[in-house]
C-alpha positions in Angstrom: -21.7 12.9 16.1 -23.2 9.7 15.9 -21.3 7.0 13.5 -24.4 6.7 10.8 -23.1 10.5 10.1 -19.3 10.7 10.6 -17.3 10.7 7.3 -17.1 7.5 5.4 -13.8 7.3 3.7 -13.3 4.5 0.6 -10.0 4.3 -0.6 -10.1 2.9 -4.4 -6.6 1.0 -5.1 -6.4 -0.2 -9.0 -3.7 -2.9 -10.2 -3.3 -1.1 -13.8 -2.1 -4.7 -14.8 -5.5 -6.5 -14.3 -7.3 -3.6 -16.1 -5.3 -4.0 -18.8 -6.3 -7.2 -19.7 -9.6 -6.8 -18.5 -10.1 -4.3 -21.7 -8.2 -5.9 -23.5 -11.1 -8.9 -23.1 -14.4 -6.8 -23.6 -12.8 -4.9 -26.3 -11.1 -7.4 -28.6 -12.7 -10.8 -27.6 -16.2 -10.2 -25.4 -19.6 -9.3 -27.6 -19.7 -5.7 -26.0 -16.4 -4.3 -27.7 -16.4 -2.1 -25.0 -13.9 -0.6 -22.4 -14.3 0.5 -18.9 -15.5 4.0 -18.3 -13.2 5.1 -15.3 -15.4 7.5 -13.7 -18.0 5.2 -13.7 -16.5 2.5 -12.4 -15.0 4.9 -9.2 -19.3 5.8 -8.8 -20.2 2.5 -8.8 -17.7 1.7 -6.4 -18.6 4.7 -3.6 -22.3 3.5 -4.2 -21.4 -0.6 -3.9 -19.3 0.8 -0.6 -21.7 2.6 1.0 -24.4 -0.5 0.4 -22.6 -3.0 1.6 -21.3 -1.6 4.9 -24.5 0.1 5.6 -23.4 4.1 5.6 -25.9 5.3 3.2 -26.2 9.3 4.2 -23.0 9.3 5.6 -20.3 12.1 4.0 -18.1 9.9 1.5 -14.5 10.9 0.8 -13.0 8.5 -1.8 -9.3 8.2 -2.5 -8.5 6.9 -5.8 -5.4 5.5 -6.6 -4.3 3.8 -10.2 -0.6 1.7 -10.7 0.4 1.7 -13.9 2.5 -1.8 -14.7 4.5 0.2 -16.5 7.1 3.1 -16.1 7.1 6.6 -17.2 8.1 7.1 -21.1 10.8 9.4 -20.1 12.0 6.8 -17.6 13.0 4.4 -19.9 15.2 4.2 -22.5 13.6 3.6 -25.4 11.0 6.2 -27.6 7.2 6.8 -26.4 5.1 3.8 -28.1 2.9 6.9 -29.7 0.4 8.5 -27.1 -1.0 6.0 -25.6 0.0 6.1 -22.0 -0.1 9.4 -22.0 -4.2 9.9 -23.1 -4.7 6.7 -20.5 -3.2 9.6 -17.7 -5.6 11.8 -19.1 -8.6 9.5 -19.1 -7.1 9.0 -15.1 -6.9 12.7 -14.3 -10.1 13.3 -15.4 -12.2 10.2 -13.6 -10.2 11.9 -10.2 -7.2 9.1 -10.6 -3.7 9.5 -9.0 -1.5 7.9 -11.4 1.7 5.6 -10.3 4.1 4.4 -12.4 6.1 1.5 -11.7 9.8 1.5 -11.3 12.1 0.7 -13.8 13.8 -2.3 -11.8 10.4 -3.6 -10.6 8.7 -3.7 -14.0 11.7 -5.7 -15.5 10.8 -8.7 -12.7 6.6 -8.4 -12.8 3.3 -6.5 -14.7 2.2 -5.3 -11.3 3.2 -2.4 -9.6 3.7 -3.5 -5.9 4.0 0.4 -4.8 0.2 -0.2 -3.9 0.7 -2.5 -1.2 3.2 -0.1 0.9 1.0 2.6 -0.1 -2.3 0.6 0.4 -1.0 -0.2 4.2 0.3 3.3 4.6 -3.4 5.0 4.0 -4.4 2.5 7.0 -1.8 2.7 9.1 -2.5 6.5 9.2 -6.2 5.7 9.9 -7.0 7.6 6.1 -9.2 5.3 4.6 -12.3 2.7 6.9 -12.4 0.4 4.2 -10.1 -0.4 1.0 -11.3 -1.7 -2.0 -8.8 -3.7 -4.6 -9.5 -4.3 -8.1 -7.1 -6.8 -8.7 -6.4 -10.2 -9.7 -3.2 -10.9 -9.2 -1.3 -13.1 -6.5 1.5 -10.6 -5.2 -1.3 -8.4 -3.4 -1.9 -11.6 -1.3 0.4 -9.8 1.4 -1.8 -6.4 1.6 -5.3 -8.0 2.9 -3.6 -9.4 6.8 -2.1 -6.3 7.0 -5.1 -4.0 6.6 -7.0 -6.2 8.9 -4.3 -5.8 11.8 -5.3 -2.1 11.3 -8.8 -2.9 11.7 -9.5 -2.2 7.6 -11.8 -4.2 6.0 -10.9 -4.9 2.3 -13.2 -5.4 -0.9 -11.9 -7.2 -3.6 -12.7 -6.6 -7.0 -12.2 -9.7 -9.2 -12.8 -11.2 -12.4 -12.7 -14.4 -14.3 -13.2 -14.8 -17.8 -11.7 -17.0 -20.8 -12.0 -16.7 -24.6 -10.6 -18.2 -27.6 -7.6 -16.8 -29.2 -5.8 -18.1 -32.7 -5.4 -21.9 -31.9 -6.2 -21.7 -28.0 -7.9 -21.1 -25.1 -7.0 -18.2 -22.6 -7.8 -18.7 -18.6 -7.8 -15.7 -16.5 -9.1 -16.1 -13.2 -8.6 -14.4 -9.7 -5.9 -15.4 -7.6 -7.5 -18.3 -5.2 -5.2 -17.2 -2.3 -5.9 -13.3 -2.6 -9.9 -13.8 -2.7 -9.5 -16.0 0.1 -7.4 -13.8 2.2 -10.0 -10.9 1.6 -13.0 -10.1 3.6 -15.1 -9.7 0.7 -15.4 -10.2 -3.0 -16.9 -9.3 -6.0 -16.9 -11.0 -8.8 -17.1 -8.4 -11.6 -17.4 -10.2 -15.1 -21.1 -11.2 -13.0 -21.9 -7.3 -12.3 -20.5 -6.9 -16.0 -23.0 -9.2 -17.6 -26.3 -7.6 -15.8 -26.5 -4.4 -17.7 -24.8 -5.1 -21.2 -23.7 -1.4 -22.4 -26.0 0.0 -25.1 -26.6 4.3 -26.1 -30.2 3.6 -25.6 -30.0 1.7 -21.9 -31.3 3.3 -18.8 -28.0 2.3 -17.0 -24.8 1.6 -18.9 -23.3 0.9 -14.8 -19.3 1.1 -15.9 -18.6 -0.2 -19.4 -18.8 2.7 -22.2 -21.2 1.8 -24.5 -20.2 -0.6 -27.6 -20.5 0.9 -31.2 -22.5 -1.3 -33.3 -20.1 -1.0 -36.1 -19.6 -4.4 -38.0 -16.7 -5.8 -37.5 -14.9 -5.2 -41.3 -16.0 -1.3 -41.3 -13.4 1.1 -41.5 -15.2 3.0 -39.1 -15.2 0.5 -36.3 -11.6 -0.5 -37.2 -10.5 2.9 -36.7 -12.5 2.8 -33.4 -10.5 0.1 -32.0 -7.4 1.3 -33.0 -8.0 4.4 -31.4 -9.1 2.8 -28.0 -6.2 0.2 -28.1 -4.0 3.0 -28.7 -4.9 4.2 -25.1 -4.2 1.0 -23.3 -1.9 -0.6 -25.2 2.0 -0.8 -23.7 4.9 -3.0 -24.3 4.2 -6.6 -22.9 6.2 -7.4 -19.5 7.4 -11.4 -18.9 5.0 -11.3 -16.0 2.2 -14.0 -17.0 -0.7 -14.2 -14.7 -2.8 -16.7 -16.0 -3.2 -19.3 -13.1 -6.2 -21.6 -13.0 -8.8 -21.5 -10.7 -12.2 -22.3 -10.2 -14.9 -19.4 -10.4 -16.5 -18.4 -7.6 -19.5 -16.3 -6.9 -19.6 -12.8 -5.3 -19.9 -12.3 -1.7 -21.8 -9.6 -1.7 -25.3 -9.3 -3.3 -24.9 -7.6 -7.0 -26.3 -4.8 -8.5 
């Protein structure tokens, strides 16, 4: 069987600590009030894939894999904080997410959970995956692109760069410089984000769910947000990942 046809197989690898305050962004502070539609964004990955390494009607098989910066409820010793974390697993299971939790001794040192890395490497030690793609901003995954590429794995990186304004200051987030540079390719998603702004009545919505147009004092729409920060929202860890860098451009053409 020639190549153009053998299985293409993606594995998708999200740092549940960049997501977090990636929603927390478009839903509190960005003009969409919006929040990333999971199963979305995993169809818009497989599609970017296959584009970008050139296996369109290939067979896909795409392993999708989320790390939760934080531990299980039951893990810890303090009460659930309400439902959240467990309608986020939900929201997982349903896009076709594995969920992993972080450890209780890791979380108390760092937001993300660095299971991904072993388990990133593992996938392509075992020849599972031909390419891995990261969504990810943070500096501790440095470590995981040199060793996918000694296993002949390309890796896509998933980044994203953004400030806004926030009681007296201004906040910075911005993709580790030393993790884009270490990867073989990049993306840089708050770009992607921007090109189809999420609206009911759009053609393409791509990954965001689409805003409600609420104003921002109606009961309605301030019930709406408490309902959608009640799925994300966790206790804070120390970890603080706002390092300054300069924004780059994608890599890899955008659309």
């Amino acid at each position: 069987m020639s190549s153009k046809l053998s299985v293409f197989r993606i594995g998708f690898f999200l740092d549940g600590y960049t997501l977090k305050k990636v929603n927390e962004y478009y839903l509190k502070y960005h003009r969409y009030h919006a929040r990333l539609d999971f199963k979305a964004l995993k169809g818009w990955v497989r599609d970017y894939a296959i584009r970008l390494f050139g296996r369109e009607g290939c067979p896909i098989e795409l392993e999708s894999h989320y790390y939760h910066p934080f531990i299980r409820h039951h893990d810890g010793a303090e009460a659930p904080f309400g439902d959240g974390q467990d309608r986020l697993e939900k929201q997982l299971a349903l896009a076709g997410f594995e969920v992993h939790y972080n450890s209780l001794e890791a979380v108390k040192k760092m937001g993300p959970n660095m299971q991904l890395v072993e388990d990133a490497y593992l996938y392509a030690y075992y020849h599972k995956i031909d390419v891995l793609v990261l969504l990810s901003t943070q500096g501790q995954y440095s470590a995981l692109p040199p060793r996918l590429k000694k296993e002949g794995v390309p890796m896509l990186l998933l980044g994203w760069n953004f400030d806004y304004a926030r009681n007296d200051s201004t906040v910075y987030w911005r993709t580790d410089a030393g993790l884009r540079e270490l990867s073989g390719y990049y993306v840089a998603m708050e770009e992607v984000a921007e090109m189809y702004p999420p609206s009911r009545t759009a053609e393409k919505n791509l990954f965001m769910l689409p805003y409600n147009p609420q104003p921002a004092d109606s009961n309605v729409w301030r019930a709406y947000l408490q309902k959608i920060m009640a799925s994300i929202d966790e206790p804070k860890s120390n970890y603080n990942g706002k390092a300054r860098y300069n924004k780059s451009p994608a890599l890899a053409g955008l659309g």
